[in-house]
C-alpha positions as CSV (number, residue, x, y, z in Angstrom):
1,X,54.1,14.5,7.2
2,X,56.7,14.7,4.2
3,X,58.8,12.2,5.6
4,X,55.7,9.9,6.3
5,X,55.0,10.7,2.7
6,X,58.2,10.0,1.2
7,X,58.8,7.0,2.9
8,X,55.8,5.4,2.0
9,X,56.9,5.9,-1.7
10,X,59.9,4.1,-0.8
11,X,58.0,1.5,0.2
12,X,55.3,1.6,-3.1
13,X,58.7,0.6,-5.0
14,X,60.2,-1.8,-2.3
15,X,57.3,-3.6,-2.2
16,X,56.7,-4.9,-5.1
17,X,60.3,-5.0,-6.6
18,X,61.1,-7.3,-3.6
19,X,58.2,-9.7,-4.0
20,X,58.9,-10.4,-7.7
21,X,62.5,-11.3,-6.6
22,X,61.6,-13.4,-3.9
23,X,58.9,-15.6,-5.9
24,X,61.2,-15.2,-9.2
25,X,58.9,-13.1,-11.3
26,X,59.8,-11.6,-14.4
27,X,57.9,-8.3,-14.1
28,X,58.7,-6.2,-11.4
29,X,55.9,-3.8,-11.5
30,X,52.8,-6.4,-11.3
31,X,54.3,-9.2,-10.0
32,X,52.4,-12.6,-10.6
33,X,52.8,-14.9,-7.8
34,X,52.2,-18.8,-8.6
35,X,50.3,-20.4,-6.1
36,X,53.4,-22.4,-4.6
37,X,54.7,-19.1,-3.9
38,X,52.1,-17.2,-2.0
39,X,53.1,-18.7,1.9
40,X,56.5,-17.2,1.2
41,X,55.2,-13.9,-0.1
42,X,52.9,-13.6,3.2
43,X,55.5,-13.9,5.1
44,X,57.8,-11.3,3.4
45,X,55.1,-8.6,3.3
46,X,54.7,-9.5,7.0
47,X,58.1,-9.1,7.6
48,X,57.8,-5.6,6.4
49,X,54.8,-5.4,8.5
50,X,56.8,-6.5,11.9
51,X,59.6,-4.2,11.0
52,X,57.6,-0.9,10.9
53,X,56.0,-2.0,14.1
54,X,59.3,-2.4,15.8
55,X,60.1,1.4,14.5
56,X,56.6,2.7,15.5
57,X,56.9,0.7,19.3
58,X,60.6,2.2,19.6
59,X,60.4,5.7,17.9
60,X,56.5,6.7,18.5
61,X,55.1,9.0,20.6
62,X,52.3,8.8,22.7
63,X,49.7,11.5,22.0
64,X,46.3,10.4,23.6
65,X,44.8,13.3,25.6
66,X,47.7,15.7,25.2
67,X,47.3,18.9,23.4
68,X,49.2,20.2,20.5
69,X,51.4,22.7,23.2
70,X,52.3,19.6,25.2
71,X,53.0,17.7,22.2
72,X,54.8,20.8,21.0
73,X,57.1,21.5,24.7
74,X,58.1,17.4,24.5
75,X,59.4,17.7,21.6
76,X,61.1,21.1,22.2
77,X,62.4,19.4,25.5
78,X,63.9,16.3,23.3
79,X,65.2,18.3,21.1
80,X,67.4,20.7,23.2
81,X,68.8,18.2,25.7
82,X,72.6,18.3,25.6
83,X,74.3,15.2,23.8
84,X,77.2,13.4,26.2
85,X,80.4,13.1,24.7
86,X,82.2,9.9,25.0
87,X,85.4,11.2,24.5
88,X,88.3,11.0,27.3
89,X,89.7,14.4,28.3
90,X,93.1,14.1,27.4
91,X,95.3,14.9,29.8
């Protein structure tokens, strides 16, 4: 829950800083978009859009009927598998 938190702040301060540089606005807080502009903002904010559903489809978890225990013993099963080395053995 923090890090869902804190990320989205991230993103309260991405946003709009990002879309004032993309359509040239002077105020990065409120950015006004002229009317020109607004296909390419779309299309930036759905960029954003496609990129946290690439992160959700490759890092999400399926809960839907499992309890908190199950929920609880994947993780706990994730988490203590050992990591393979890639390193030769030297002779």
């Amino acid at each position: 829950m923090g890090s869902a938190y804190g990320f989205g702040g991230i993103g309260k301060i991405i946003g709009p800083v990002g879309l004032a540089l993309i359509v040239g606005s002077g105020n990065y807080l409120k950015p006004d978009v002229p009317l020109p502009e607004i296909p390419l903002a779309f299309v930036y904010l759905g960029c954003w859009f496609l990129m946290a559903g690439a992160v959700y489809y490759f890092f999400g978890l399926e809960t839907k009927g499992k309890s908190i225990e199950e929920i609880d013993k994947e993780l706990t099963i994730a988490r203590d598998l050992p990591i393979v080395s890639a390193r030769r053995a030297l002779p």
